[in-house]
C-alpha positions in Angstrom: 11.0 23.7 -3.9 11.4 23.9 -7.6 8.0 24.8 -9.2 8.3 23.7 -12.8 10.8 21.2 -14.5 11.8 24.1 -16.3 13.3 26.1 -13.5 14.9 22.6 -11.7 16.6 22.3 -15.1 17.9 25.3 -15.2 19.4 25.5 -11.8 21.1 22.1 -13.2 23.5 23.6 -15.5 25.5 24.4 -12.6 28.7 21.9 -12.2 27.1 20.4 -9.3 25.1 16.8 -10.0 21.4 17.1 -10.6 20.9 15.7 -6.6 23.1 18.4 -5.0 21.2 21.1 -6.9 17.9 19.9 -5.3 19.4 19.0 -1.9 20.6 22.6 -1.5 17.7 23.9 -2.4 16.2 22.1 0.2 18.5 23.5 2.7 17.7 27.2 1.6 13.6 26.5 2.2 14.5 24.4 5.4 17.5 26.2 6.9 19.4 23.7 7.4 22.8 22.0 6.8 23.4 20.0 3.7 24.9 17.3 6.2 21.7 17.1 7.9 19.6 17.1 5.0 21.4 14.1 3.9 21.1 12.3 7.1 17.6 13.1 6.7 16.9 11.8 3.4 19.5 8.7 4.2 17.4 8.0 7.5 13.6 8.2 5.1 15.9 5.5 2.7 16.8 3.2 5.7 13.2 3.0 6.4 12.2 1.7 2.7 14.5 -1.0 3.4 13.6 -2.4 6.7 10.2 -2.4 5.7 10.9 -4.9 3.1 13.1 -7.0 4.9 10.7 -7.0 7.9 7.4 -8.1 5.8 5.7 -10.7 7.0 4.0 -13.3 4.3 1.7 -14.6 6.7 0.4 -11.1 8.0 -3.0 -9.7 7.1 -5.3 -6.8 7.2 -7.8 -6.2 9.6 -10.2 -6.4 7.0 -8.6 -9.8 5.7 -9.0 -8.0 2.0 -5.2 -8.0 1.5 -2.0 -9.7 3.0 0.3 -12.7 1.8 0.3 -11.6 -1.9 3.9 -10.6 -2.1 4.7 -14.2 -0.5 2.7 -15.9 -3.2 4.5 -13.8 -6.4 7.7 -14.3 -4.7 7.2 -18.2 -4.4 5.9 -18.3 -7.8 9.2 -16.4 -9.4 11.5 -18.8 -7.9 9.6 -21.8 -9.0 11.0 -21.6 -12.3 11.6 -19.6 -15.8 9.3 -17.0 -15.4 8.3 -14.3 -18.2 8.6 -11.4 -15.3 11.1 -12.8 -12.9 14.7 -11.6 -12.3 14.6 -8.1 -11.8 11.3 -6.8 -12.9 9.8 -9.9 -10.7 12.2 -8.5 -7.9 10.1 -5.4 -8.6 6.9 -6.6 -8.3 7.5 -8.3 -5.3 8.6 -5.6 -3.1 5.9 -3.4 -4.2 3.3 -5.9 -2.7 5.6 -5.8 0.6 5.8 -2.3 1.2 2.0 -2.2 0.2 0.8 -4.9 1.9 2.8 -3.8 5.0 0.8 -0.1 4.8 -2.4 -2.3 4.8 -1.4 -4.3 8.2 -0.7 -0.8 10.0 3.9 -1.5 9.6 5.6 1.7 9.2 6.4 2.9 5.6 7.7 5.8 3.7 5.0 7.7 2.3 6.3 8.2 -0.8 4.3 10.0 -2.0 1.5 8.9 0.0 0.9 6.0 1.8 -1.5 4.5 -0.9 1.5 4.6 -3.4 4.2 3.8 -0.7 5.2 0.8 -2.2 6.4 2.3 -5.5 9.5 3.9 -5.0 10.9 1.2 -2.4 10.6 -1.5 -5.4 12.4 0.2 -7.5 15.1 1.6 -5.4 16.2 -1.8 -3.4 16.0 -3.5 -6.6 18.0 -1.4 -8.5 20.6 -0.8 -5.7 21.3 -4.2 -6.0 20.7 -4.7 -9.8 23.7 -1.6 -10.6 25.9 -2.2 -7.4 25.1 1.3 -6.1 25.9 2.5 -2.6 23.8 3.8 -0.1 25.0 7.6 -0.6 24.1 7.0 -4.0 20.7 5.6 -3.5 20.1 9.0 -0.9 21.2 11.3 -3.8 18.4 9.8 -6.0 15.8 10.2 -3.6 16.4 13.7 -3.9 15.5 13.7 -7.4 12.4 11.7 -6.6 11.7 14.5 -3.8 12.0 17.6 -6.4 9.3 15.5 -9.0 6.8 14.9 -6.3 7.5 18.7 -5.4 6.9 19.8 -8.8 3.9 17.5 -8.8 2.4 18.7 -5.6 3.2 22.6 -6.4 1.5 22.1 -9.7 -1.0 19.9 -9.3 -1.9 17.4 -6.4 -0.7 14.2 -4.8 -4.0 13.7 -3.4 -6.6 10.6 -4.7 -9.1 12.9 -2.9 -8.3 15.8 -5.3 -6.8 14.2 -8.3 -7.8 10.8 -8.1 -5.3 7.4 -8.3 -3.1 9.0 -11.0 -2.1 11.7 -8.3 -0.8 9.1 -6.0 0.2 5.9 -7.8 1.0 8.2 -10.8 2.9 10.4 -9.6 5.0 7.6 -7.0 5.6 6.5 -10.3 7.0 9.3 -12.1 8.9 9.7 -9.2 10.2 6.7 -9.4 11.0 6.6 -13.0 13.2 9.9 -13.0 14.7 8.9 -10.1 16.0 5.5 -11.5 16.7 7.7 -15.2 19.2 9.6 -13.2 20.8 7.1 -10.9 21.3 5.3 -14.2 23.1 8.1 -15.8 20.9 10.1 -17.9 20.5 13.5 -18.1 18.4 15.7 -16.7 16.5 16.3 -19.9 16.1 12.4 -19.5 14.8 12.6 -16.2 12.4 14.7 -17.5 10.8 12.4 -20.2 11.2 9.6 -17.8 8.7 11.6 -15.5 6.3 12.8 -18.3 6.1 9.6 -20.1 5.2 7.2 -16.5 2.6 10.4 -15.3 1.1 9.9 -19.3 1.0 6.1 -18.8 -1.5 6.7 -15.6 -3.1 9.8 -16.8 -6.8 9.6 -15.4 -6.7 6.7 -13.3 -9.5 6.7 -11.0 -9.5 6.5 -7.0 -12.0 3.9 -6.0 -11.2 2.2 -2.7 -13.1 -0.6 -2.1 -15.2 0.2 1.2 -13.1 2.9 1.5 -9.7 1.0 2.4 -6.2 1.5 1.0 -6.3 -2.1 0.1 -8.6 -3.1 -2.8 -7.1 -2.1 -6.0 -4.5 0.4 -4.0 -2.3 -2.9 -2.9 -1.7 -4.1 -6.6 -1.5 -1.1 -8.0 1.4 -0.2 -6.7 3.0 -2.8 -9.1 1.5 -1.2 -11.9 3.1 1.8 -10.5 6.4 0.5 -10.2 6.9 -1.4 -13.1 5.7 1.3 -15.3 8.5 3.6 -13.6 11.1 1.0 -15.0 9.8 0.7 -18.7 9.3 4.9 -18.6 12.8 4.9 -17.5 14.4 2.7 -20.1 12.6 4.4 -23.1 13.9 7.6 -22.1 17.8 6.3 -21.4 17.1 5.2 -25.3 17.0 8.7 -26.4 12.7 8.7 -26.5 11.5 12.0 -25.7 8.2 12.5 -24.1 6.0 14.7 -27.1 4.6 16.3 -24.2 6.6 18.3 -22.0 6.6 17.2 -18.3 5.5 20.3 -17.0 2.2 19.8 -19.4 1.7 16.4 -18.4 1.5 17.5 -14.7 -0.9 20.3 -16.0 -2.8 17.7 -17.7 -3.1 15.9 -14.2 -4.3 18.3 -12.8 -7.2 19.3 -15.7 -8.1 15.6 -15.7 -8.4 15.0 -11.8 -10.8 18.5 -11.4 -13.2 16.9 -14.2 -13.0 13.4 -12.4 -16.7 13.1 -10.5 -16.8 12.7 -7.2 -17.4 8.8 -6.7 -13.7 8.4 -8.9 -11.5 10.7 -6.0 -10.9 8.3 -3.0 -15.2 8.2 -1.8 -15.5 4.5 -1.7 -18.4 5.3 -3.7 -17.5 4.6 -7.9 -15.2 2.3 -9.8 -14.5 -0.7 -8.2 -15.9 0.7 -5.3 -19.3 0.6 -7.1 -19.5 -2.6 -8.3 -21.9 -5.6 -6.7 -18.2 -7.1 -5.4 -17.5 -3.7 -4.2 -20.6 -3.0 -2.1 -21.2 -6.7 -1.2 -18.0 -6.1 0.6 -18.5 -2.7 1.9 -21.9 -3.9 3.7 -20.0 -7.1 5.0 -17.6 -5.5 6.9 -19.9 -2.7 8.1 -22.0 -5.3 9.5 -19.1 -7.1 10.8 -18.3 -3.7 12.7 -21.4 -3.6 14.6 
């Protein structure tokens, strides 16, 4: 595991591309083979994908806070010329599958963490379809996502219980955002302001399940998360550099998420969590459950 973007970019000078620098790196910490490291990763990448074919639009959660969103959005897209359809809509609507899906107890990809599973998924299906890429190619990305949330987990956390929200749907998101820089071409120096710029765009976002579910605001804001990845990625394939260098960014994360009270990292106590809604609905379903 790289610790720093510094040292993952300088193991990328090699002549090998960005993924295989990161896969073989894996295979040194795992002993294993590179071909099974790829089966690996290419087995974690078949899973994104039947999880959004197999979502259901009529399922819900047990608590009946989330379910049928991503059916809704999706119906509302195709209705006609929308402001966010085509592929950011694409986006958005496999973000509320994969999330919703986590909600109604379906198997997903943690990726980073269940909370933010729906991130990566919405932004890798859509843009294997959007660029024409193969599946090989798709598995080679997800590498690079792997060595960010690495970084991001050696560095800092990718836990809303230690860092709050911006550790899980920030970090899917910076994940996804180098990820998608580097399937698109860019350089690694790209990847790297693609990463810093989406983990600035959710610097200090709070953890505040409602009633302590990964439901209400988690569900939704895994769009947030994904379609921030996509505009982080285009600004950096323009040439915009992040002022602040990735590695700081993470640092950053990590400052903001230790001064974050208690109530804001994953308690089901503050934010959202806090408010009238928020308890009215914590006390109905704990009276439900007696």
């Amino acid at each position: 595991m790289f610790h720093s973007f510094d040292e993952m970019l300088a193991a990328a000078k090699s002549d090998k591309p960005l993924w295989e620098v990161i896969r073989d790196e894996d295979c040194r910490e795992e002993a294993i083979s590179p071909e099974e490291s790829f089966r690996k990763m290419k087995a974690t990448y078949r899973v994104m994908r039947e999880t959004d074919k197999a979502y259901d639009p009529a399922a819900k959660s047990a608590s009946g806070l989330v379910g049928t969103d991503a059916g809704k959005l999706e119906k509302y897209l195709a209705s006609g010329q929308r402001l966010a359809g085509g592929f950011m809509g694409l986006v958005m609507v496999r973000a509320l599958r994969t999330a919703e899906s986590n909600a109604c107890m379906k198997r997903i990809v943690a990726a980073p963490t269940a909370g933010s599973c729906g991130v990566i998924p919405a932004v890798f299906l859509t843009a294997e379809e959007e660029l024409h890429k193969t599946e090989d190619e798709m598995t080679g990305a997800l590498y690079v996502a792997a060595a960010i949330g690495g970084i991001i987990a050696c560095r800092a956390s990718l836990a809303g219980a230690s860092g709050g929200c911006q550790a899980e749907i920030g970090s899917a998101s910076a994940m996804a955002a180098g990820a998608l820089t580097y399937l698109e071409g860019g350089t690694a120096e790209m990847v790297r302001d693609a990463t810093a710029m989406a983990l600035s765009g959710l610097l200090g976002l709070v953890c505040d399940p409602v009633a302590g579910l990964v439901e209400v605001p988690c569900v939704k804001r895994n769009v947030i998360g994904a379609v921030n990845a996509v505009t982080s990625s285009e600004m950096a394939l323009a040439g915009i550099q992040s002022r602040i260098p990735a590695d700081e960014v993470i640092d950053a994360m990590k400052s903001v998420g230790s001064m974050m009270h208690g109530d804001l990292r994953e308690s089901g106590i503050g934010g959202l969590a806090g408010t009238p809604t928020g308890r009215e609905i914590r006390e109905k379903l704990a009276g439900d459950g007696k």
